[in-house]
ROKELUM-897452 format. One record per atom (N, C-alpha, C): atom name; y, x, z. Coordinates in Angstrom, 1 decimal. Atoms other than C-alpha are relative to their C-alpha. Layout:
// ROKELUM-897452
<'CA', <Y, X, Z>>
...
//
This chain:
// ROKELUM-897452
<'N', <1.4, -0.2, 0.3>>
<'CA', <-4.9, -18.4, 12.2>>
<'C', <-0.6, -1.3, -0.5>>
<'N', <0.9, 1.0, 0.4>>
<'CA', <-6.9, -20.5, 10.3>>
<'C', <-1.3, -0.2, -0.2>>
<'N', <0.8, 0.1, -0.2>>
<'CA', <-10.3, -22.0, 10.6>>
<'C', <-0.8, -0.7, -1.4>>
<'N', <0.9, 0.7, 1.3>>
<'CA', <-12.8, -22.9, 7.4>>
<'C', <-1.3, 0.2, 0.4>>
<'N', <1.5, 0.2, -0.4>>
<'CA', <-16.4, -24.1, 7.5>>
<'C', <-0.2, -0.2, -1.9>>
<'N', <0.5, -0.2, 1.1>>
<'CA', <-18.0, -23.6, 4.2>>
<'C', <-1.3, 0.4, -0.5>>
<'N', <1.2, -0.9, 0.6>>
<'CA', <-21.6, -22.9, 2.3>>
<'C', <-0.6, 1.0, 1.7>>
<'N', <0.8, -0.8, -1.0>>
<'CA', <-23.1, -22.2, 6.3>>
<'C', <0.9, 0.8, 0.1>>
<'N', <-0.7, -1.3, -0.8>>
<'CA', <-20.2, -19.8, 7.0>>
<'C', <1.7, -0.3, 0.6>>
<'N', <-1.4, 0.3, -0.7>>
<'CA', <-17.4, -19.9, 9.2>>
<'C', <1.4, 1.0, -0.6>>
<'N', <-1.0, -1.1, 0.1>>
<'CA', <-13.8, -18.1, 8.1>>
<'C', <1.2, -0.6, 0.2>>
<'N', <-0.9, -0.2, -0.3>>
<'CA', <-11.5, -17.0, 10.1>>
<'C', <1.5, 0.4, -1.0>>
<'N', <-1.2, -1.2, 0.7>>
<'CA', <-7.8, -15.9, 8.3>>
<'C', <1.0, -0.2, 0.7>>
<'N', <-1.1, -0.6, -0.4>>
<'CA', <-4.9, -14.5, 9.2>>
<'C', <1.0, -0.1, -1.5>>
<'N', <-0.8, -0.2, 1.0>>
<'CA', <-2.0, -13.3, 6.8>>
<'C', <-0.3, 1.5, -0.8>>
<'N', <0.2, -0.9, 0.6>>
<'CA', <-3.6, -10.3, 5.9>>
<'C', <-2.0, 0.3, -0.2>>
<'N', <1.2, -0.7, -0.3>>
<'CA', <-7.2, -10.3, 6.9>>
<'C', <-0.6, -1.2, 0.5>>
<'N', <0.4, 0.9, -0.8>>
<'CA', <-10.4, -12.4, 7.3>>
<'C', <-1.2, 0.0, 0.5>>
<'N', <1.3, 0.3, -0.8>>
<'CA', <-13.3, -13.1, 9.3>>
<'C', <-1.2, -0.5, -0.2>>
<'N', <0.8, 0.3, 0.6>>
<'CA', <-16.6, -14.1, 8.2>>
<'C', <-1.1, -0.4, 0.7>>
<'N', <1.3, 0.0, -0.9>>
<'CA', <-19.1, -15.4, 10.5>>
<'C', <-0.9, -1.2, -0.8>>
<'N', <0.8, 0.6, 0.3>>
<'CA', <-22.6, -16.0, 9.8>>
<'C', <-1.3, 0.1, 0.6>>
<'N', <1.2, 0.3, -0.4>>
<'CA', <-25.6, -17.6, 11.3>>
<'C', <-1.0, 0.7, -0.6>>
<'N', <0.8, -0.1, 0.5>>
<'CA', <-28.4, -15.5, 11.0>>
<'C', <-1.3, -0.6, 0.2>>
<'N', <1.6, 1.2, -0.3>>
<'CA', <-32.3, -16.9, 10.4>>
<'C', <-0.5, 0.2, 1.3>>
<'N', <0.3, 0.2, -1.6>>
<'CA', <-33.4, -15.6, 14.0>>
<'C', <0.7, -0.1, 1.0>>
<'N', <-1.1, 0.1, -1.1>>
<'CA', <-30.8, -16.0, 15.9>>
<'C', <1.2, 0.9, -0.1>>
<'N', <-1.2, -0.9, -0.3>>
<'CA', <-27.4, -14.2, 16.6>>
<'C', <0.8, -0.1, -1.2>>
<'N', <-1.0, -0.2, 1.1>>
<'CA', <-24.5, -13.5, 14.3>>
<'C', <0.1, 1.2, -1.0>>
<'N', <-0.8, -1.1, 0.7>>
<'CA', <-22.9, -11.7, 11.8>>
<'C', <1.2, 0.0, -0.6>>
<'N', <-1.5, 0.2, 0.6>>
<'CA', <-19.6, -11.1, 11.2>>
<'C', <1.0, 1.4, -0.5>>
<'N', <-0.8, -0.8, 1.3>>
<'CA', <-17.5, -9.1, 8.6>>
<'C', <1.6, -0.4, 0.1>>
<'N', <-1.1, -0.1, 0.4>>
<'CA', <-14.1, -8.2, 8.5>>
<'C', <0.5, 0.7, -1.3>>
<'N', <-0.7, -0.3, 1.6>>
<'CA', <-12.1, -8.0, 4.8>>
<'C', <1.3, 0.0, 0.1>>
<'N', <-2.0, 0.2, 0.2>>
<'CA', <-8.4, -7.8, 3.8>>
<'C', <-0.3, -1.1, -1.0>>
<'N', <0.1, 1.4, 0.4>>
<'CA', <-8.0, -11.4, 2.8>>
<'C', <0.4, 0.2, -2.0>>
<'N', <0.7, 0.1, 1.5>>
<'CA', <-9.1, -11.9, -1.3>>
<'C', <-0.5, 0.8, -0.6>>
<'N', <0.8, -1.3, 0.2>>
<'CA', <-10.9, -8.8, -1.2>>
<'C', <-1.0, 0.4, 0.3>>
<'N', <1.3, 0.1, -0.7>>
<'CA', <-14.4, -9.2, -0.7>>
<'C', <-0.5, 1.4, 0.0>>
<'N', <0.8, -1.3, -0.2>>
<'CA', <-15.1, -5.5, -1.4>>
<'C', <0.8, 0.9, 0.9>>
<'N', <-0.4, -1.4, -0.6>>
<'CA', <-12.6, -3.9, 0.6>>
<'C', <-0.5, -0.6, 2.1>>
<'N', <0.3, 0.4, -1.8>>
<'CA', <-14.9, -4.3, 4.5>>
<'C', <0.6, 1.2, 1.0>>
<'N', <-0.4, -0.9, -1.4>>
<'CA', <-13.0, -2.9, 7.3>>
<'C', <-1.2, 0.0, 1.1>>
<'N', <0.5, 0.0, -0.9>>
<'CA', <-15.3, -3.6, 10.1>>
<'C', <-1.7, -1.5, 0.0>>
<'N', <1.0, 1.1, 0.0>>
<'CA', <-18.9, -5.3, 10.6>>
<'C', <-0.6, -0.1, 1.4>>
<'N', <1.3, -0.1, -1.4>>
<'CA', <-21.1, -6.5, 13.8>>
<'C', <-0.7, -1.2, 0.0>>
<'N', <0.5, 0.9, 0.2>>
<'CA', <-23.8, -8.0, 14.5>>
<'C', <-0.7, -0.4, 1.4>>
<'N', <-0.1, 0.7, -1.3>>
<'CA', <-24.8, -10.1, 17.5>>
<'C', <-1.6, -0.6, 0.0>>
<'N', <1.2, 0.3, 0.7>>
<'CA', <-28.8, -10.3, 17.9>>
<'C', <0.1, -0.9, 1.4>>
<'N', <-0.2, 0.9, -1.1>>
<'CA', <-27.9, -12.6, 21.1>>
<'C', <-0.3, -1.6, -0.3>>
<'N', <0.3, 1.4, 0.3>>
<'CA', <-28.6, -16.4, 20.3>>
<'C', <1.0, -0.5, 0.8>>
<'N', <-1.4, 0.7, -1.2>>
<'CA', <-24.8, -17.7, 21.7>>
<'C', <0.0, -0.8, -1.2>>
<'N', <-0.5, 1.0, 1.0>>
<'CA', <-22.9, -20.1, 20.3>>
<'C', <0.7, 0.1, -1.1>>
<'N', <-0.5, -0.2, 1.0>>
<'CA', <-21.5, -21.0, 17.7>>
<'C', <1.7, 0.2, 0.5>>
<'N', <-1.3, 0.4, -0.7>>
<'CA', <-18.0, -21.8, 19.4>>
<'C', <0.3, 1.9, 1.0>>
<'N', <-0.3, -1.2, -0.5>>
<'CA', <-18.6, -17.9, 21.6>>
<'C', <0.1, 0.9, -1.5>>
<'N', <0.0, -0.8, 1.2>>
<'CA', <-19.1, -16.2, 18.1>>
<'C', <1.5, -0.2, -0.6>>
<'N', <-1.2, -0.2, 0.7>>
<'CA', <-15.9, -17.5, 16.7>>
<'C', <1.2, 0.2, 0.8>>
<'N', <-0.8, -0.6, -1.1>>
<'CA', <-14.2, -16.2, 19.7>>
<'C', <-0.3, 1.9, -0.3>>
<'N', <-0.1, -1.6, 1.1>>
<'CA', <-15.4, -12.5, 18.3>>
<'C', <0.1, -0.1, -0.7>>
<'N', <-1.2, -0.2, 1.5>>
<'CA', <-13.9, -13.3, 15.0>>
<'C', <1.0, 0.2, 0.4>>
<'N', <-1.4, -0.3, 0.1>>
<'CA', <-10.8, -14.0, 16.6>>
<'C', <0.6, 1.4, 0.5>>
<'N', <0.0, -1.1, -0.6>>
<'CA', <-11.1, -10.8, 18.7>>
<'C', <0.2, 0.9, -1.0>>
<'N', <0.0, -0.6, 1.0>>
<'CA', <-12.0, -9.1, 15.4>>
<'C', <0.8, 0.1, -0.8>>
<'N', <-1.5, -0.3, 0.9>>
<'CA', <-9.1, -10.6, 13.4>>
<'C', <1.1, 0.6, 0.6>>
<'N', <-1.0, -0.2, -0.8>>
<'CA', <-6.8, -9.6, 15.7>>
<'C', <0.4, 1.6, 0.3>>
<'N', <0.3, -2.2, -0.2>>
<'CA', <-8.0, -5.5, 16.2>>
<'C', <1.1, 0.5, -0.9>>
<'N', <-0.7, -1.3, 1.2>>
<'CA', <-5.3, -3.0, 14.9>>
<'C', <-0.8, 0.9, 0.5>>
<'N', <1.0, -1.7, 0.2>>
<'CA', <-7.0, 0.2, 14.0>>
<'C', <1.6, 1.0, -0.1>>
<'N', <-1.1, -1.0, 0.0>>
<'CA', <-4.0, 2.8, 15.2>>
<'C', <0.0, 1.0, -0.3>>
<'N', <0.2, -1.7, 0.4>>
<'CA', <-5.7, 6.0, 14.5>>
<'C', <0.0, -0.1, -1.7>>
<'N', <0.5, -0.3, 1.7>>
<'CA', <-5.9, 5.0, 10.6>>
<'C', <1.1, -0.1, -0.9>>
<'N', <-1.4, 0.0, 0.3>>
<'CA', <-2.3, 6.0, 9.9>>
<'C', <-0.4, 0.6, -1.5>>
<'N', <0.5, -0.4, 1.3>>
<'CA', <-3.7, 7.4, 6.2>>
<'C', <0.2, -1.8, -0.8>>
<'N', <0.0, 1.5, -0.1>>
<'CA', <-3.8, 3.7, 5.2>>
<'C', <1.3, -1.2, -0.2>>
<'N', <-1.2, 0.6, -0.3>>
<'CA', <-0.3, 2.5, 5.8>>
<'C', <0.6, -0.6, -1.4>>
<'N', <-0.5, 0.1, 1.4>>
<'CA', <0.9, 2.9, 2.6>>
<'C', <-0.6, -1.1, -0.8>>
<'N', <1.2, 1.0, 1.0>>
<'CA', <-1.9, 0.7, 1.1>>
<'C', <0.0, -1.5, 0.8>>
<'N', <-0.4, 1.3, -0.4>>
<'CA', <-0.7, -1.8, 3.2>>
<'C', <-1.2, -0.8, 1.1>>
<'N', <1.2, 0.6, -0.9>>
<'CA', <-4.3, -2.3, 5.1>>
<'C', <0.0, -0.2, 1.2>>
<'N', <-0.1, 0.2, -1.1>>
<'CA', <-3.2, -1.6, 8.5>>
<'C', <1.0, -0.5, 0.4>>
<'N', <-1.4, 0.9, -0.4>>
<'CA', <0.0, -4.1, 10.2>>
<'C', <0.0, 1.3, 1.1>>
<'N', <-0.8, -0.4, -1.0>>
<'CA', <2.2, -2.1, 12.0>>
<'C', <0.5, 0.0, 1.2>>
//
């Protein structure tokens, strides 16, 4: 896993997939999952109206990079879900 700070946003990656966390203006998070160089294809989003840290938030990226989705055997083929 690798960690990047950039333009206010943190990203997480992996070897297939990455993470996106962003400070919103009142507080809490948002974080987006992608298949890594593919900003349009989003697997999964949440959003955190909590006021935590910055350091607990990139503890649910890692949580998030890490999710297999097992029911989305349609998919396989396209290489989106790791086996």
């Amino acid at each position: 896993m690798k960690l990047i700070r950039q333009l206010g946003l943190t990203i997480l990656t992996n070897d297939q997939y990455e993470v996106r966390i962003q400070k919103k203006i009142f507080g809490g998070y948002s974080l987006k999952k992608y298949i890594i160089n593919s900003p349009f294809d989003l697997l999964e989003t949440r959003e955190v109206r909590l006021d935590i840290s910055e350091e607990e938030a990139i503890e649910l990226g890692k949580e998030l990079l890490e999710k297999v989705y097992r029911t989305a055997k349609q998919y396989k083929k396209l290489n989106y879900i790791p086996s």
